[in-house]
N, C-alpha and C positions, 0 to 999 in steps of 0.2 A: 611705583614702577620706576625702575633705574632704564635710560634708557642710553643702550650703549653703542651707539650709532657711531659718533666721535671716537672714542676709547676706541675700536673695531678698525675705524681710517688712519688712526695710529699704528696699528699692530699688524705690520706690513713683511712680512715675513721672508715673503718671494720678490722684493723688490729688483726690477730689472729684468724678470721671466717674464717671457710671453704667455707660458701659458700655464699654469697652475693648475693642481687635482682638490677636489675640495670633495669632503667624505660625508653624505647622507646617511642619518641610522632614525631619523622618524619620515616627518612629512615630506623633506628631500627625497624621501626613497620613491614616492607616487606620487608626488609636485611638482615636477621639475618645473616651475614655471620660467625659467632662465636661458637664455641660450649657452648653446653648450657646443663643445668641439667632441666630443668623445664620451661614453655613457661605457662602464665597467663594473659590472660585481665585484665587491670587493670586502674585507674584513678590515678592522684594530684590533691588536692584543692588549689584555689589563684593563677590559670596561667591559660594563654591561647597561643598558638602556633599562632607563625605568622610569615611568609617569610620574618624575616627582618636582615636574616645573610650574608652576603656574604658568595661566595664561589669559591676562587681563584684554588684550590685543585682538587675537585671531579666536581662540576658542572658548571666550568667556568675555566675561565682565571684568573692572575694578569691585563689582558690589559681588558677581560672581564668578569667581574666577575660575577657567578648565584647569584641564591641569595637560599636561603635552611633555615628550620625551626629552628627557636629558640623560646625560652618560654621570655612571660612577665607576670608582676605581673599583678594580675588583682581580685582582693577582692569579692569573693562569687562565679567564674568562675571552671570551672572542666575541665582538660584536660584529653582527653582517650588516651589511649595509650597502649603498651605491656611492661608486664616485664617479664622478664629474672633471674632466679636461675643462676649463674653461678660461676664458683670459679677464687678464687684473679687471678691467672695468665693470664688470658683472658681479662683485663682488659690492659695490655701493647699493646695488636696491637688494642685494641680500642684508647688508649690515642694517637696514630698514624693515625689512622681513624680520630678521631674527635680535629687533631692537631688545626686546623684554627681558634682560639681564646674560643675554649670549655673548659669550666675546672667540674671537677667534684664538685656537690655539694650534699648532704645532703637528701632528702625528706620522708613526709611520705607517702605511699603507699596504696590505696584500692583496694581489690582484686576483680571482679569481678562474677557471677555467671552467670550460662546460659541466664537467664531471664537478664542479664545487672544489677541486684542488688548488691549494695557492701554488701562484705561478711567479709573481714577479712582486718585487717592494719598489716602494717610490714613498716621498715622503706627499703630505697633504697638510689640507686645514680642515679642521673642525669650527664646529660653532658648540660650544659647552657652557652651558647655566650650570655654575657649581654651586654649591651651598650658602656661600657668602652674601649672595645675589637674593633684593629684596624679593623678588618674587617666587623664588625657592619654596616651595611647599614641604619636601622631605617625604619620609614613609610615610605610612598608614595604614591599617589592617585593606586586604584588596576588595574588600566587601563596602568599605568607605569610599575608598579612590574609586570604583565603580560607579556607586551612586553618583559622586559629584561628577564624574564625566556623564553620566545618561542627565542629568541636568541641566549641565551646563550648556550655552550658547552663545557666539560673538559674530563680531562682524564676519570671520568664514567659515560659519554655518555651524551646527552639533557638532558639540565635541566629540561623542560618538563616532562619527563620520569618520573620526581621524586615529583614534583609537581601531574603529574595521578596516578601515584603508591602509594602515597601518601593517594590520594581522594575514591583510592578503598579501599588501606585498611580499612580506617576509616570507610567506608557505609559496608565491611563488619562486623566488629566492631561494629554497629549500632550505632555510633556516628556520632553525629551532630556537626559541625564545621563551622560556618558560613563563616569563613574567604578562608578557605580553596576550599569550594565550591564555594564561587561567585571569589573566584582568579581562580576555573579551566574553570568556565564559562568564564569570559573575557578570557582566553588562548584557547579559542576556537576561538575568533574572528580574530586570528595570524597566 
């Protein structure tokens, strides 16, 4: 486990703003466990979310690990998701949150409208576990990635959980997510 809590309090982006947007595409979207000034629908272009993180921390073991969302690149693709208005010091017990090889990066931002239409850009932070990151898992046929998520368990609680919690938020979002839904179908067959 790389844990990049440090690295994270380095990569300071917005230094000087009061208040910063920071962009949920998994458990941020139905966790918000953080105070916040401002909660918005929202999208990225050129990523797609896919179960290919490990997760020794929250929804697994180091003996077993879950597995939990990360973004890849992916050229003309939209990821839905939530962002978050919130100010710089709320971002130290996130970089503790999303220690297991997350680091903060960069993105632009679309803001979304009742009707799901973008409305307005703003730039944001992400948290991205990229490939390079020990705990990276990668593909896997979704019949494997199921299983070990209906397995797995950590200190917050079945992996499962976050995988369904997951799958609601987004449908109530009205987003579409292909990956997400045929991985919560096969985690039915478990």
């Amino acid at each position: 486990m790389l844990d990049t809590t440090a690295l994270n309090q380095q990569r300071n982006f917005f230094e000087g703003h009061a208040a910063i947007w920071l962009f949920g595409y998994g458990s941020l979207i139905w966790k918000a466990d953080f105070a916040y000034l401002e909660r918005r629908p929202a999208y990225i272009h050129g990523w797609e979310r896919r179960f290919w993180q490990g997760s020794h921390d929250h929804r697994g073991t180091p003996e077993a690990p879950g597995r939990v969302a990360t973004l890849v690149r992916a050229e003309g693709s939209i990821c839905h998701g939530m962002a978050y208005r919130i100010t710089p010091e709320v971002l130290a017990p996130l970089d503790v949150r999303e220690k297991n090889g997350y680091l903060r990066e960069k993105v632009p931002l679309t803001f979304m409208d009742e009707k799901g239409n973008g409305t307005e850009q703003s730039e944001g932070l992400i948290y991205l576990a990229s490939d390079d990151n020990p705990a990276f898992l990668g593909d896997a046929p979704l019949d494997e990635i199921a299983q070990q998520i209906a397995n797995a368990h950590g200190p917050s609680g079945p992996n499962r959980d976050y995988l369904v919690n997951l799958a609601v938020a987004l449908r109530e979002l009205g987003a579409k997510d292909a990956h997400i839904f045929a991985l919560e179908q096969q985690l039915s067959q478990f």
